[in-house]
C-alpha positions in Angstrom: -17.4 24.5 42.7 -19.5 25.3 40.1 -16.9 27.3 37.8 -14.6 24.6 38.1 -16.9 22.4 36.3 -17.8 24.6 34.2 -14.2 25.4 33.2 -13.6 21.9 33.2 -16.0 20.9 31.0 -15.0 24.2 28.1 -11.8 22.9 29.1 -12.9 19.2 27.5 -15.1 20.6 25.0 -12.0 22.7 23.3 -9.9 19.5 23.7 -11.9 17.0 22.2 -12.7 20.1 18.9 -8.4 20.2 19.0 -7.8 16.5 18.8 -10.3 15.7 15.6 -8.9 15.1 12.8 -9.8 17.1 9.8 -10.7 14.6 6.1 -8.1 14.4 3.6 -9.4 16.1 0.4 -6.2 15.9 -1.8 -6.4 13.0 -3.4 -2.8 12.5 -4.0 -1.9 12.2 -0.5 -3.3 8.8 -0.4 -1.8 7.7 -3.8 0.9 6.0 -4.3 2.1 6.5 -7.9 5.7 5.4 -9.6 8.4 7.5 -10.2 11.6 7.4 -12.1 15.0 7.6 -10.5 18.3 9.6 -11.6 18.8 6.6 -14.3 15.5 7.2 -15.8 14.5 3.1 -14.5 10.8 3.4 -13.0 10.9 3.0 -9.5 9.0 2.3 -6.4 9.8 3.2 -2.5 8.1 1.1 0.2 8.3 2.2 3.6 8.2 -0.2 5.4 11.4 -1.8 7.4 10.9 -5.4 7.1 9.9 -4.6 3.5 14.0 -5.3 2.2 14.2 -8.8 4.6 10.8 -9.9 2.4 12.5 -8.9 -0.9 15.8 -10.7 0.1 14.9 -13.7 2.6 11.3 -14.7 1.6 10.8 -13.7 -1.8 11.0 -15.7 -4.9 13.8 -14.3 -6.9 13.4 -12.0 -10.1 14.5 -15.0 -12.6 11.5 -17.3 -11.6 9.1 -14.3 -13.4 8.9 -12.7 -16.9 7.8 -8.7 -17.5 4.7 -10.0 -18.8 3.8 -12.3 -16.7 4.1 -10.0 -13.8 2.3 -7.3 -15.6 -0.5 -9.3 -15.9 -1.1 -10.1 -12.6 0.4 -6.3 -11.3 -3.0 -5.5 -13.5 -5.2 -7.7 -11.5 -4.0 -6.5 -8.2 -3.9 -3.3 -8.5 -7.9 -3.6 -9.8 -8.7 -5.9 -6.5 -6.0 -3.3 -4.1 -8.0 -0.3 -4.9 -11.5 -1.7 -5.2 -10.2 -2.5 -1.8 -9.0 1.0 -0.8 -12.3 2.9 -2.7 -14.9 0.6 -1.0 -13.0 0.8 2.8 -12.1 -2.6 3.0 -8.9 -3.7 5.3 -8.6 0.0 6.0 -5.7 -1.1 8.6 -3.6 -2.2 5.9 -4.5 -0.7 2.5 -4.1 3.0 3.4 -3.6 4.2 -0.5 -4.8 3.5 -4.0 -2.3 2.8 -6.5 -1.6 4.6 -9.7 -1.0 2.2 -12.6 -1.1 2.4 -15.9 -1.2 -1.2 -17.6 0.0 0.4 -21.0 3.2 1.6 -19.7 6.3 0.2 -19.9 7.8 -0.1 -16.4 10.4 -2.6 -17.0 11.2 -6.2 -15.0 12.6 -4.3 -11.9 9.1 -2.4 -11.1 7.1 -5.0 -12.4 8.9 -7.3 -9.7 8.8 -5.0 -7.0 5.6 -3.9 -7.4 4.2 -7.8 -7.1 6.3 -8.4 -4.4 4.4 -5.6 -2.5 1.4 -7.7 -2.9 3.1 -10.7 -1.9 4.3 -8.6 1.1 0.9 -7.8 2.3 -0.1 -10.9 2.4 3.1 -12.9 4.2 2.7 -9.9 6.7 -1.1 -9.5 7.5 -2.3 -12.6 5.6 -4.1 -10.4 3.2 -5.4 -12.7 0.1 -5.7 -11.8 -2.9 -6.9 -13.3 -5.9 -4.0 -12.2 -8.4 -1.4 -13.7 -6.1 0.0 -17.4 -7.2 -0.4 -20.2 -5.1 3.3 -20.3 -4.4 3.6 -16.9 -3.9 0.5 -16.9 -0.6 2.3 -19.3 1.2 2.9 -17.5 4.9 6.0 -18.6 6.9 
């Protein structure tokens, strides 16, 4: 009786060292930064399924906004979304920092997508944020 708690006990202790989880170090794991596609257009990839219904059912369209309106506030949000990420906060939903450069020029395409993420975020897991527009928080 005795060796079988003993064995079962080694048995938890190796299990429990197995199942941890060693820390990221690389930081560029938990980045996501923009890259350019095979027309040379900056681009950005979201992984997430209901991602392309947002863009095409709930989103406002790409005429309503101008490059540098959405640059301005893709400036803003990206400060606010990785304060988030760098202090812990909403560690369930922000799971990256975000590699912008506000000098760039990323063109209306990015700019719009890249907002839209933000918009995302919020219609999904009613995430505010403070570079968001009124119209653009609204949760259906």
């Amino acid at each position: 009786m005795k060796n079988a708690i003993i064995l079962l006990i080694v048995f938890l202790f190796v299990f429990s060292c197995s199942a941890q989880v060693p820390p990221q170090n690389d930081k560029e794991k938990n980045e996501m930064k923009p890259s350019k596609n095979e027309d040379g257009e900056w681009d950005l990839t979201v992984i997430d399924t209901q991602f392309d219904y947002f863009l095409n059912a709930v989103a406002k369209p790409v005429s309503q906004y101008t490059e540098s309106y959405l640059k301005n506030r893709n400036t803003q949000l990206v400060a606010e979304w990785n304060s988030y990420y760098f202090s812990g906060r909403y560690r369930n939903v922000i799971e990256s920092s975000i590699d912008y450069d506000p000098k760039e020029k990323y063109g209306l395409k990015f700019e719009y997508k890249l907002y839209q993420v933000f918009a995302y975020v919020n219609w999904k897991y009613g995430l505010r944020m403070t570079g968001l527009s009124v119209s653009d928080t609204t949760r259906f």
